[in-house]
C-alpha positions as CSV (number, residue, x, y, z in Angstrom):
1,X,51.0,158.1,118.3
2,X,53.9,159.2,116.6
3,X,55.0,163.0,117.1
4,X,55.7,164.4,113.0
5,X,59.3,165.8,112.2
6,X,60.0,169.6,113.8
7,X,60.1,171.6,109.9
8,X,56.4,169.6,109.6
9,X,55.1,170.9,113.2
10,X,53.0,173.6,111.7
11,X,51.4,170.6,109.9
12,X,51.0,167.8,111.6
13,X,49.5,167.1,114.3
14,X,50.5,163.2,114.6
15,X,50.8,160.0,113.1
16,X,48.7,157.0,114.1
17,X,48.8,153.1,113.8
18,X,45.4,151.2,114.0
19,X,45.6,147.6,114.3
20,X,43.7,144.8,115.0
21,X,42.8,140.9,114.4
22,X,39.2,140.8,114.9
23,X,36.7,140.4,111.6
24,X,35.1,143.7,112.4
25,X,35.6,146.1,115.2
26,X,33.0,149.1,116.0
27,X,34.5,152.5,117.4
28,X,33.8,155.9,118.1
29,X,35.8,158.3,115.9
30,X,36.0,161.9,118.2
31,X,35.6,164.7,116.2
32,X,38.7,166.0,114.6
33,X,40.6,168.2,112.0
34,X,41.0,166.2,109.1
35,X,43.2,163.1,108.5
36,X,45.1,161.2,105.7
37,X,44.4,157.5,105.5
38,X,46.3,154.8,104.6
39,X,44.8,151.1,104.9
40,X,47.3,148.3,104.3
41,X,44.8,146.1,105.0
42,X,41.4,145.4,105.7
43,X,38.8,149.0,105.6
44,X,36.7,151.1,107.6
45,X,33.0,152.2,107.3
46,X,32.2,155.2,108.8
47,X,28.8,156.6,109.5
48,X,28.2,160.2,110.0
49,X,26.3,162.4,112.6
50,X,23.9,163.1,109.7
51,X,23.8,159.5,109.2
52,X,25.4,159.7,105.7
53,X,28.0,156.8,105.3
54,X,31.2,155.8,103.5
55,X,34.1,153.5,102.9
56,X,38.1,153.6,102.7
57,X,39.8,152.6,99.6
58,X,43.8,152.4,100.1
59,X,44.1,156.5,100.1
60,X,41.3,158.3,101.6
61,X,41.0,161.6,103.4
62,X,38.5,161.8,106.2
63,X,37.9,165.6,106.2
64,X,37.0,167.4,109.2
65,X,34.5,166.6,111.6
66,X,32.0,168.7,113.7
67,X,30.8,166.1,115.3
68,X,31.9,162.3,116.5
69,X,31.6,159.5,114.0
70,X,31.1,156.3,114.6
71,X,33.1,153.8,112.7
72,X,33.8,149.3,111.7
73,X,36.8,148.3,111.2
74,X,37.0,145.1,109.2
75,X,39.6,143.4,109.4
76,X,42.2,142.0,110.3
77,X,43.1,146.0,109.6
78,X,45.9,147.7,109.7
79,X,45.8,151.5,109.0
80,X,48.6,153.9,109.2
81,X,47.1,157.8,109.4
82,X,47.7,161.4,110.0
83,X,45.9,164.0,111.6
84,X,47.7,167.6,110.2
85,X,46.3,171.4,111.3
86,X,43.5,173.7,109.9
87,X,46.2,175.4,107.3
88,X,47.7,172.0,106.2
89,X,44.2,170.9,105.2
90,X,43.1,174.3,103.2
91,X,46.7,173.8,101.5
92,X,46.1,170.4,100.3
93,X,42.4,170.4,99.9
94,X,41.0,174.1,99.2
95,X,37.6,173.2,100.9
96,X,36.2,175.3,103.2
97,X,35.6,172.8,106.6
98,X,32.0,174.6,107.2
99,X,30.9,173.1,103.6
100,X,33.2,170.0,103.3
101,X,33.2,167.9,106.9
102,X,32.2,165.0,108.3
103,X,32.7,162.4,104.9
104,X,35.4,160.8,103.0
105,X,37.2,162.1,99.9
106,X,38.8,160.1,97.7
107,X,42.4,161.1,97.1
108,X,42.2,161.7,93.6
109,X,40.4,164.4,94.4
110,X,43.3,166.2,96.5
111,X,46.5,164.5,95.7
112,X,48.8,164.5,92.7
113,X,49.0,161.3,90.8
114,X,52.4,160.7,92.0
115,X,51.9,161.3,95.6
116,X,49.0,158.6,95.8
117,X,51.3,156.1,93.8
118,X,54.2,156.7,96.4
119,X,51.2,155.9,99.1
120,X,50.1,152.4,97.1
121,X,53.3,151.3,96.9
122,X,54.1,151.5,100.3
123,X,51.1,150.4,101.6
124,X,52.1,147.4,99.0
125,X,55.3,147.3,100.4
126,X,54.0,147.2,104.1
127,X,51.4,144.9,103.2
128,X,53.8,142.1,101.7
129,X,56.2,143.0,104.7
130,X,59.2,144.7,102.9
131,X,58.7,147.7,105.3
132,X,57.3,148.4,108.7
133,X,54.0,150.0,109.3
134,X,55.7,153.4,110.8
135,X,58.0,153.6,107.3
136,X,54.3,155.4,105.5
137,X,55.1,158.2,107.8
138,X,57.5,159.3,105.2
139,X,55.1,159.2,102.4
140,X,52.7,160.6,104.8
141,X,54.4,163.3,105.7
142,X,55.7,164.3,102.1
143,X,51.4,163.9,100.8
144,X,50.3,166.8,103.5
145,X,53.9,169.1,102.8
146,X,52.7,168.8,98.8
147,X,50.0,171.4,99.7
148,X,49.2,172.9,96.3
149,X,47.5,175.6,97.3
150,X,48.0,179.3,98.6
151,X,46.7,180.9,101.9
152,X,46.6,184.3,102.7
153,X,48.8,185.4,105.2
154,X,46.0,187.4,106.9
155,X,44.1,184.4,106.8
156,X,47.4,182.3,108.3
157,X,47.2,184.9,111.2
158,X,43.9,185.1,112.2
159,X,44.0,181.1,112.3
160,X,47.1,181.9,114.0
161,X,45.4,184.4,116.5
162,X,42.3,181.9,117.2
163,X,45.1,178.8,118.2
164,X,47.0,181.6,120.9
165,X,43.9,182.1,122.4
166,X,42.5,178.5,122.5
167,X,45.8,178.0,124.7
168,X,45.4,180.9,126.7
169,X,43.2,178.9,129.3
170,X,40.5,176.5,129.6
171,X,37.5,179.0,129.3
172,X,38.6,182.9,127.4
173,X,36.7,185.3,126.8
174,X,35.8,185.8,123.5
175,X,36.7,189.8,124.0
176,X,40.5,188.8,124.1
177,X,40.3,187.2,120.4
178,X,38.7,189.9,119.4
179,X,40.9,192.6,121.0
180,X,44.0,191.1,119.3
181,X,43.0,190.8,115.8
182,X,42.8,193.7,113.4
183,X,39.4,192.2,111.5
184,X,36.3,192.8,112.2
185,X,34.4,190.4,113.9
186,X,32.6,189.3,110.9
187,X,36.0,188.7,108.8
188,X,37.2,186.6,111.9
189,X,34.0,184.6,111.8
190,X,34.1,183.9,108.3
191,X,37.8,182.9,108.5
192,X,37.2,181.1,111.7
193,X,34.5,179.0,109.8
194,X,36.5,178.3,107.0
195,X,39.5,176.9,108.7
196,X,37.5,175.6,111.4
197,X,34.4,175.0,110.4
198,X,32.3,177.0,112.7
199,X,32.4,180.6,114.1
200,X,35.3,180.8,117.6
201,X,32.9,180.6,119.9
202,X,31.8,176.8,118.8
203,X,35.6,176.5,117.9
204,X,36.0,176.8,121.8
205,X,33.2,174.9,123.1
206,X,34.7,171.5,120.8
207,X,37.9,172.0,121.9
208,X,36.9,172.4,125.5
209,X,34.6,169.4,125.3
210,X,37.9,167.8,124.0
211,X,40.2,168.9,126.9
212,X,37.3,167.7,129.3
213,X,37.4,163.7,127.7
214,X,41.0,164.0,127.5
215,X,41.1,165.1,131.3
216,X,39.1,161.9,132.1
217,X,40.4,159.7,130.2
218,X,44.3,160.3,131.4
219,X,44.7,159.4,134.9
220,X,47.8,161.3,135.4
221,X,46.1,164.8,134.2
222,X,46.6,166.9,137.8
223,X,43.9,167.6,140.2
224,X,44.8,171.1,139.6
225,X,44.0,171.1,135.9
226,X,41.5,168.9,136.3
227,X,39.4,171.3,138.7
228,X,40.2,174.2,136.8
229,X,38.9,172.7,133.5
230,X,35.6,171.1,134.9
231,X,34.7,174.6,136.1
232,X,33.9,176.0,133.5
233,X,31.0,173.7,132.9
234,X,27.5,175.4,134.3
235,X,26.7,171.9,135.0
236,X,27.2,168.1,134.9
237,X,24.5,167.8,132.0
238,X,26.0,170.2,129.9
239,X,29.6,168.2,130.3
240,X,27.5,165.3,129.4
241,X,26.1,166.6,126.5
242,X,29.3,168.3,125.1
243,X,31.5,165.3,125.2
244,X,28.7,163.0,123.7
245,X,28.3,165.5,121.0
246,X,32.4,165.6,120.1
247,X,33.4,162.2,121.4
248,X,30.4,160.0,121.2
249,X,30.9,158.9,124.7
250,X,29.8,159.6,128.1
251,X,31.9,160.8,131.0
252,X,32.3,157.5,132.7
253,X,32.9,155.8,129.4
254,X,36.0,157.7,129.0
255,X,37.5,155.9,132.1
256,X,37.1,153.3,131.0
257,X,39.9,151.5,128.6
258,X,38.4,151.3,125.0
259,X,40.2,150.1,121.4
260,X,40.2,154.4,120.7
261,X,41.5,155.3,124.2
262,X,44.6,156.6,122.4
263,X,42.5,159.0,120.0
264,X,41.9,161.3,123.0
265,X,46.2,161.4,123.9
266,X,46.4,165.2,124.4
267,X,49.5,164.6,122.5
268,X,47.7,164.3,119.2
269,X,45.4,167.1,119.1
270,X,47.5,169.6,118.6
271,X,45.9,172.7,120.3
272,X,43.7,171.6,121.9
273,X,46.0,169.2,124.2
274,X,48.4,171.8,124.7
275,X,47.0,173.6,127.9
276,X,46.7,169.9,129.7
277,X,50.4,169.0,129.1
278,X,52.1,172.8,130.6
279,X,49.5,175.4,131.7
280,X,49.8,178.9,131.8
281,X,52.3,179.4,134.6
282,X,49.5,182.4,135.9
283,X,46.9,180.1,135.4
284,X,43.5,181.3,137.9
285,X,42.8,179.7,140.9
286,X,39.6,177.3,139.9
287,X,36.1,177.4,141.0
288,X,34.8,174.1,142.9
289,X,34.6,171.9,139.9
290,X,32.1,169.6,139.0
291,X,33.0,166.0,141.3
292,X,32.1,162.9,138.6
């Protein structure tokens, strides 16, 4: 992972290198906010929760995902990617993530001619070894800050307003989102799906069932957090269920080292890792958590 630059922060959530030697590599992709792809060499087929597929050309945008993905990566591959926020996607792409999710886009259909030339040639460039693989950041970076298109700025606050209260603990209540937003709740909803791709109350369960595999698949997560964050499962079979349904993996596949460890590094999801890196300093005592 590679953190972006501070004036890109409200954009990016991180850069990524993907590398590897082997012919062709299967992996679970976790559901995230959408990414900007770069392949310098090999590709990547990705098959959907719907079961619809699709493959990388150079420059491809994986839009947002509801669900996990499972993924080959043929190589020898070497891909260089980005991950960027709810608002950097909408000012790129202008799609609404509850109608356009879970597939590749070609670039054409986001980027400016020039900005997927400046990608080619570095990827060129990498490829032929004239620069090193963590040099596309640049071009990276510049592609997502090229956002074409304008939000609302009550639209940039409610998004705003949902991300506060992810990060206000493992488990709000959905009456403190709605307490601090001057919308009704059926604005928020449609803004939530928009951005998000579903309503806040799904927005909370993904990124809960993201803090829960990131929990177990860090060792050095605290005994504190971790019991505060396991409570707020009913049981162990709906833990089970959630992470399957955003990470395609069980619990006790988490703890275990895997090529896409790295893709749940609280340090690259943005909000959702936020709360296991400081927590609320008045954080609530936990119930007795669920022992896995």
């Amino acid at each position: 992972m590679i953190s972006p630059p501070a004036d890109l922060a409200g954009l990016i959530n991180t850069f990524y290198i993907i590398e590897t030697d082997e012919v062709a590599v299967p992996e679970t992709v976790p559901a995230y906010s959408a990414q900007l792809l770069v392949v310098v060499r090999g590709r990547i087929r990705f098959t959907y929760a719907d079961g619809s597929t699709g493959t990388t050309g150079t420059v491809t945008f994986n839009a947002p995902q509801m669900r996990s993905a499972q993924c080959v990566m043929e190589g020898p591959l070497l891909e260089v990617g980005v991950s960027f926020t709810h608002v950097a996607w909408q000012k790129l792409a202008n799609l609404p993530a509850d109608r356009v999710h879970d597939r590749l886009i070609p670039a054409e259909q986001i980027l400016a001619p020039d900005r997927i030339a400046a990608l080619e040639a570095a990827a060129l460039a990498c490829a032929e070894g004239r620069i090193a693989p963590d040099a596309l950041c640049t071009p990276l970076a510049a592609a997502v800050a090229s956002g074409r298109h304008a939000i609302r700025p009550d639209h940039v606050a409610a998004v705003e307003a949902i991300s506060r209260w992810l990060v206000s603990g493992f488990d709000p209540p959905l009456t403190d989102l709605y307490d601090n937003v001057s919308l009704s709740c059926r604005q928020l909803q449609r803004i939530s799906r928009r951005f998000f791709g579903v309503a806040p109350a799904q927005v909370l369960k993904r990124f809960r069932a993201h803090r829960a595999a990131m929990v177990l698949a860090q060792p050095g997560i605290s005994e504190e957090v971790f019991d505060a964050l396991m409570a707020t499962y009913f049981d162990q079979a709906h833990l089970i269920r959630d992470i399957r349904r955003y990470t395609g993996r069980t619990p006790s596949q988490l703890r275990s080292k895997y090529r896409g460890h790295g893709l749940l590094d609280p340090a690259g999801h943005g909000d959702a890792g936020v709360l296991l890196n400081s927590p609320p300093k008045d954080f609530p005592a936990a119930e007795p958590a669920l022992r896995l």
